[in-house]
N, C-alpha and C positions, 0 to 999 in steps of 0.2 A: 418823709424818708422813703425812697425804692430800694426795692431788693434788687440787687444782679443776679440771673439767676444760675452765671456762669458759675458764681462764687461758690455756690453750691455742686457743684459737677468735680469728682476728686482727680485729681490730676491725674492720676495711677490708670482711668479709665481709659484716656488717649493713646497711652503707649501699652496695654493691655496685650500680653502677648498668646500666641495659640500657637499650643502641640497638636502637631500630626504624626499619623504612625502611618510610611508608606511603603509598599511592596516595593523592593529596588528592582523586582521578576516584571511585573506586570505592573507596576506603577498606581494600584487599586488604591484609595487614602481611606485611612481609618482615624475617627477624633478621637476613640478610646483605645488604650492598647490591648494589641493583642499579639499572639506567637508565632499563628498561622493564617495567612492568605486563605479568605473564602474565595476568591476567583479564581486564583491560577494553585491554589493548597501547596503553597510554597511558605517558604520558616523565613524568609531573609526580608525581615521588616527592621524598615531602620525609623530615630526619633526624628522630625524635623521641628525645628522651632519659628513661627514666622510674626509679625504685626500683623493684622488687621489689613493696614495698607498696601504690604509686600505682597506679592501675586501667590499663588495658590504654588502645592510642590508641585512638579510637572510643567508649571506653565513659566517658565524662568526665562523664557525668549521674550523680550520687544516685538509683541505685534502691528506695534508701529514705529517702524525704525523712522530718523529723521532724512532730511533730503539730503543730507552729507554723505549718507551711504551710498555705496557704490556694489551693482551685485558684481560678483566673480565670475559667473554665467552668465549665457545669452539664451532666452528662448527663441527657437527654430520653429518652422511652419514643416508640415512634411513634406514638399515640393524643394526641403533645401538639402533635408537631409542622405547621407547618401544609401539608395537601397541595394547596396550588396547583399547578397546572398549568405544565410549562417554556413561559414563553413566548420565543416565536421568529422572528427577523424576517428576512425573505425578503436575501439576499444579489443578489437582482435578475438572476441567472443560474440559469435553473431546473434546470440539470445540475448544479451547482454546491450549489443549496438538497435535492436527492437525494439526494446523497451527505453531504452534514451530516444526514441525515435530517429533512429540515423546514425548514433554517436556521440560524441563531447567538441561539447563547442569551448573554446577559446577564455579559461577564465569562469568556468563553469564548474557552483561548488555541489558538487552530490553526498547526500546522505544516505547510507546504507544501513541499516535497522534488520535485524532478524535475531530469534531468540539462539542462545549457544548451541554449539555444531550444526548451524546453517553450513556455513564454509566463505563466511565472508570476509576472511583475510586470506584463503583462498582463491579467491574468486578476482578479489582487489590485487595481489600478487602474480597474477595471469596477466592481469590486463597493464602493468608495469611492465612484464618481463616481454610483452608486445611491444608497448614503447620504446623499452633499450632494444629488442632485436630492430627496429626500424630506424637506431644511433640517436634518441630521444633521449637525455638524460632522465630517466625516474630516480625520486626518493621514498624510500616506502620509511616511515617514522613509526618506532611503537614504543609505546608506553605500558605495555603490559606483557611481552617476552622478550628475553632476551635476545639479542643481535644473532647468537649462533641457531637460536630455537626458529626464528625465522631462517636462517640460511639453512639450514636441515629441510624444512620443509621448503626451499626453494629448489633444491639439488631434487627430492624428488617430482619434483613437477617438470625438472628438465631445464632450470634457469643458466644458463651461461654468461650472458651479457654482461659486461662490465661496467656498461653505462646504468645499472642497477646499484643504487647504491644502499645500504641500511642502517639506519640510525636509531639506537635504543634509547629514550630519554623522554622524561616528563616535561621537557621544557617545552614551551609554544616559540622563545626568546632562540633555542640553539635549532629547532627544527627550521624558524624563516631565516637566520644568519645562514644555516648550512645549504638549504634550498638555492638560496640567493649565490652564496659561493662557490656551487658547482653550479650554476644555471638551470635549476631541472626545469623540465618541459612537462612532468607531471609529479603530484604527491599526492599520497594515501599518507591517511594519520589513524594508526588504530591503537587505539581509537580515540573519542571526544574525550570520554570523561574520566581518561588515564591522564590530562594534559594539567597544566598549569603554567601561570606567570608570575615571575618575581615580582611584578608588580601590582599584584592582587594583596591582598590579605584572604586568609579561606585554606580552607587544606585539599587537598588532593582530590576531586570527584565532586566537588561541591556546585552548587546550583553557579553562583560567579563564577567561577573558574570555569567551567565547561561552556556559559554563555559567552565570557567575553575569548577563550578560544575562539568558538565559533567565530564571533566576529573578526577576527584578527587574520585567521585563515582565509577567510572572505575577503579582505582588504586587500593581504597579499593577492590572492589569486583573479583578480577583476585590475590590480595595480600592474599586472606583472604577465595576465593574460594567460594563466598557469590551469590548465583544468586539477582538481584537488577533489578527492576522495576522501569523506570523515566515516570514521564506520562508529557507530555510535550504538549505546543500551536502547531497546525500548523497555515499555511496561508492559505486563501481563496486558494489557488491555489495546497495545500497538500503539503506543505515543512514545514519543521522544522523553527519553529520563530526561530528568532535570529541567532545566530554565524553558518555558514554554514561548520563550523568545528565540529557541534556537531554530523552530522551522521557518521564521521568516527569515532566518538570515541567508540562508542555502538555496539557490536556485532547485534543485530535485530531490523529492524523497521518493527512495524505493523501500518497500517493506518486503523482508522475505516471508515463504511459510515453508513449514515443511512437514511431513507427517513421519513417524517410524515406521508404520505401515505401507508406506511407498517411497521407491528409492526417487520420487522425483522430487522438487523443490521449484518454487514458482514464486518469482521475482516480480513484485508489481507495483508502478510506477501511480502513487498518491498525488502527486505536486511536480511539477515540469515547465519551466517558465522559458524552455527554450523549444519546444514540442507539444506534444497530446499526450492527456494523462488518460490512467485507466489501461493502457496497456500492459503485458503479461510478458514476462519469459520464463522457458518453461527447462529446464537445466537437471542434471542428474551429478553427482558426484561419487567420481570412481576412484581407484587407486590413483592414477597419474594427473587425479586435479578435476574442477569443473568442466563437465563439457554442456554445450550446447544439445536440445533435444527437437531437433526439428521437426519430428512426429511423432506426438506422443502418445497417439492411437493406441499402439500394439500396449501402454502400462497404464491404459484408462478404461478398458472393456475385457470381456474375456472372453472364452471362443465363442463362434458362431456357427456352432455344430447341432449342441445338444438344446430342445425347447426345455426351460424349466420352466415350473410354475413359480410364481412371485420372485420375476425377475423382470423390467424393462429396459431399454436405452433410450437415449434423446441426444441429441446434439448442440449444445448449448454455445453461448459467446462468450468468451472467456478475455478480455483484454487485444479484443481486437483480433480475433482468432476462434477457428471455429474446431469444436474439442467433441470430440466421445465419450459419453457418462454412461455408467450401469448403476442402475437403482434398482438395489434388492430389497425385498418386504417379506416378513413374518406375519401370519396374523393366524394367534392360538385361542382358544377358550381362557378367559381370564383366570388367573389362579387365586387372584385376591378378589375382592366385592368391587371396588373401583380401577375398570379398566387401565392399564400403561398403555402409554403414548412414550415412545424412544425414537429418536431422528439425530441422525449421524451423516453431515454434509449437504443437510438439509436444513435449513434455520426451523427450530422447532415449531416455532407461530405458527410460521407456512404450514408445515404437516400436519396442526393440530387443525386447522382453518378447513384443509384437504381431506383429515378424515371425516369432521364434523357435517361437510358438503356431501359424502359420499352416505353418510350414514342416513342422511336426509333421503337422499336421490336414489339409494338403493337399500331398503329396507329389510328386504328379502335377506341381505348377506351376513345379518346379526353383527356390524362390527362394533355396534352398542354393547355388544358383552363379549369384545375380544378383546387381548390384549394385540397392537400395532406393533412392529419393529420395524425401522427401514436404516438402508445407511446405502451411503453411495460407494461403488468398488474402493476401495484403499483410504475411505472417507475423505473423499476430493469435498472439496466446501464447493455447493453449488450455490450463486446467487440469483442467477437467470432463471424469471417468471416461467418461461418457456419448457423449463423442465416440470412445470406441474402435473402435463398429460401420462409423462413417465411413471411422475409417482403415484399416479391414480390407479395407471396399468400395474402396475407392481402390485399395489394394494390389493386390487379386485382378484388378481392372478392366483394371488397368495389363500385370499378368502374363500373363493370358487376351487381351488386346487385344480386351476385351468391353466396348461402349459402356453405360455406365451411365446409367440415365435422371436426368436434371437435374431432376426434378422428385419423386425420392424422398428422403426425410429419411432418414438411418440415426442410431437412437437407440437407445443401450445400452453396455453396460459389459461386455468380455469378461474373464473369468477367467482363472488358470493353465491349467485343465481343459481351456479352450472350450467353458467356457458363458457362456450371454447372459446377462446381468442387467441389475438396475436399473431399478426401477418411478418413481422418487421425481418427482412433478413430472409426471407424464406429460401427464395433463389437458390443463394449460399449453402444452404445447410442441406437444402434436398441435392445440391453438385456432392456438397461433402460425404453424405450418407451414400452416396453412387459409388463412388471413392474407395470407399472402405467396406465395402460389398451389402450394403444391406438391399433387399428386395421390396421393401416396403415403406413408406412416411403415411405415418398418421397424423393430420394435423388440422387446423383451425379451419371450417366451411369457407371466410373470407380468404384464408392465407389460398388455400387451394385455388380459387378463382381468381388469384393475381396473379399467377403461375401463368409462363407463353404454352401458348398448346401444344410444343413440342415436347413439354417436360408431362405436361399431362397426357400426353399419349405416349409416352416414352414406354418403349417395350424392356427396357433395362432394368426400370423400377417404376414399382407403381404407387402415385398419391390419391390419397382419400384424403375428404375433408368431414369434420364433422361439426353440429353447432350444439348440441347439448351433453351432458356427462352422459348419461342414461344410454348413450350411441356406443360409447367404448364398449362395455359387456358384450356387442355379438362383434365386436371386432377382436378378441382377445381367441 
């Protein structure tokens, strides 16, 4: 007698089924449950039930379809396709048209982010009441004031146009029906995650709902060739609330900043799939609305009269743009046993990297036992390397109680070593310093000897180059 050894295997095995837990945000699969997304830290996990056999969740497409199929598309060579030029129409704020690089192309969805009273239903509301003065129908859509609270603030901004139109409403469903029924040529919706569809489930603000807005918006305005403006929440941290699917859905995100200490605000372009990112606008906002700040010199430095001690400037790149910094330094006897370290528009690593360098290389100036303070005028956030020679000047200025002249730029980038670097841009920034009267550029040994000889012998201003920290001290 043989055994089968099928006979033993229980039936139940074959059709044996398996639960998934999967992010519906970021589509992450969990085989145990759980509440919250460790990848995108999002709550909106749903069950899936599947066989062994049936494909995994996410992967529900035929990767190999059969030859009965037929695509919809054709793929093109690029010898067929046609290369027109992106055309681009002025947003009617020229800080604004800078940082799109050029303007809004055709179907072009932008995300505008900044924390509350940046001014960005102001800003969005300009650049409508541009479109209708030029017989462009605009809809400006909100979901978080009312119809007349926006037309209050449009009467002060000086809105007349009729072809302006305003729709108060949570719907995603009456914003594309109304868009579509008057033709608009442009829509702002403020914001994202005031929106919703009746055909969601989800309440008002929820991760769904603000995603698949996003996407819907997107549809229309790429279907219908609509440039559409979302102004959307960030986080403390500069990300997009909610669904971390909503920046691929959007061709551009701009993030605003802005400080209470300076009435400026600066606009900066993260993501741009029709242009260059990393570029800057640099914008003030007054009683009669967002203006443009096309120099914004005279509210990033201060005079150029008096030397003080622990004060320098430098000239930094700022998004494509070339900007004036003042970086001012403290440095007192410590008051507690462990020195303070405080850096304001200065990432603090860097100043802490910067005194640690200095305390090496100049011993003499005790700032082992002093307490450091620096911040840049109106705490402008500085990113650029290049500003490191400033803050060195500052520092040493403040510690020697040595007046530092207001009219020299310190440009360059110090090392671990303490050495000077950093040639990039030089040109540019010793025209700009010319510009704006300074008499002096201190900067990188290399940077100096790529310079034409006409700027090295320039009798207007004069550059120095230096290649070690230890050089700065009898230049201050």
């Amino acid at each position: 007698m043989t055994d089968d050894i099928t006979d033993t295997i229980p039936v139940m095995a074959k059709n044996k089924t398996v639960v998934e837990y999967v992010c519906d945000d970021c589509g992450a699969t969990y085989m145990k449950e759980t509440f919250r997304c460790s990848n995108c830290r999002g709550f909106n996990i749903s069950e899936h039930v599947r066989t062994p056999d049936a494909p995994k969740a996410g992967l529900k497409i035929n990767t190999r379809p059969d030859s009965s199929y037929v695509s919809k598309t054709k793929a093109l060579t690029v010898s067929e396709l046609n290369p027109e030029a992106i055309q681009r129409t002025s947003t009617g704020v020229p800080e604004l048209d800078r940082v799109l690089d050029g303007g809004l192309v055709p179907g072009q969805v932008v995300l505008i982010g900044a924390e509350p009273g940046f001014g960005k239903s102001t800003l969005c509301l300009e650049v409508l009441s541009s479109f209708a003065d030029r017989g462009i129908p605009a809809l400006y859509a909100t979901g978080e004031e009312s119809a007349e609270q926006v037309a209050d603030r449009a009467r002060r901004l000086g809105v007349r146009s009729d072809d302006l139109k305003i729709l108060a409403t949570s719907s995603v469903e009456d914003v594309l029906a109304t868009a579509s029924e008057m033709g608009a040529g442009v829509i702002c919706v403020d914001s994202l995650q005031a929106m919703a569809s009746e055909a969601l489930d989800g309440g008002l603000g929820s991760v769904s709902q603000s995603k698949e807005a996003s996407f819907a918006f997107r549809a229309y305005a790429k279907d219908n060739r609509v440039p559409t403006l979302l102004i959307s929440q960030f986080t403390k941290s500069d990300e997009v609330a909610g669904s971390n699917q909503i920046p691929h859905a959007v061709d551009t995100i701009l993030v605003g900043e802005s400080d209470d200490e300076t009435p400026l605000k600066f606009l900066r372009s993260r993501k741009n799939r029709n242009g260059r990112t990393g570029l800057t606008a640099v914008l003030i906002h007054e009683e009669d609305g967002i203006k443009s700040v096309s120099d914004p010199s005279t509210y990033m430095i201060g005079g150029m009269d008096d030397d003080l001690s622990g004060s320098a400037k430098t000239i930094v790149n700022d998004g494509g743009r070339f900007l004036p910094v003042e970086v001012d330094a403290l440095c007192a006897p410590a008051a507690y046993g462990t020195p303070q370290r405080q850096f304001n528009g200065i990432p603090a690593p860097r100043g802490k990297v910067l005194v640690a360098r200095l305390t090496v290389t100049n011993p003499e100036q005790g700032l082992d036992q002093m307490d450091v303070f620096l911040s840049t005028m109106n705490n402008i956030k500085v990113s650029d390397a290049n500003a490191d020679l400033a803050v060195v000047a500052a520092i040493l200025s403040s510690a020697m109680n040595a007046k530092s002249s207001k009219k020299t730029a310190w440009i360059g980038e110090v090392s671990l070593t303490g050495q000077v670097r950093g040639r990039g841009q030089i040109l540019e920034r010793v025209e700009e310093a010319k510009r704006l009267g300074f008499d002096r550029v201190v900067c990188s040994k290399a940077a100096y000897e790529s310079l034409p000889d006409k700027v090295k012998n320039s009798r207007k201003i004069q550059v120095v180059g230096v290649r070690l920290l230890n050089e700065v001290v009898h230049l201050l």
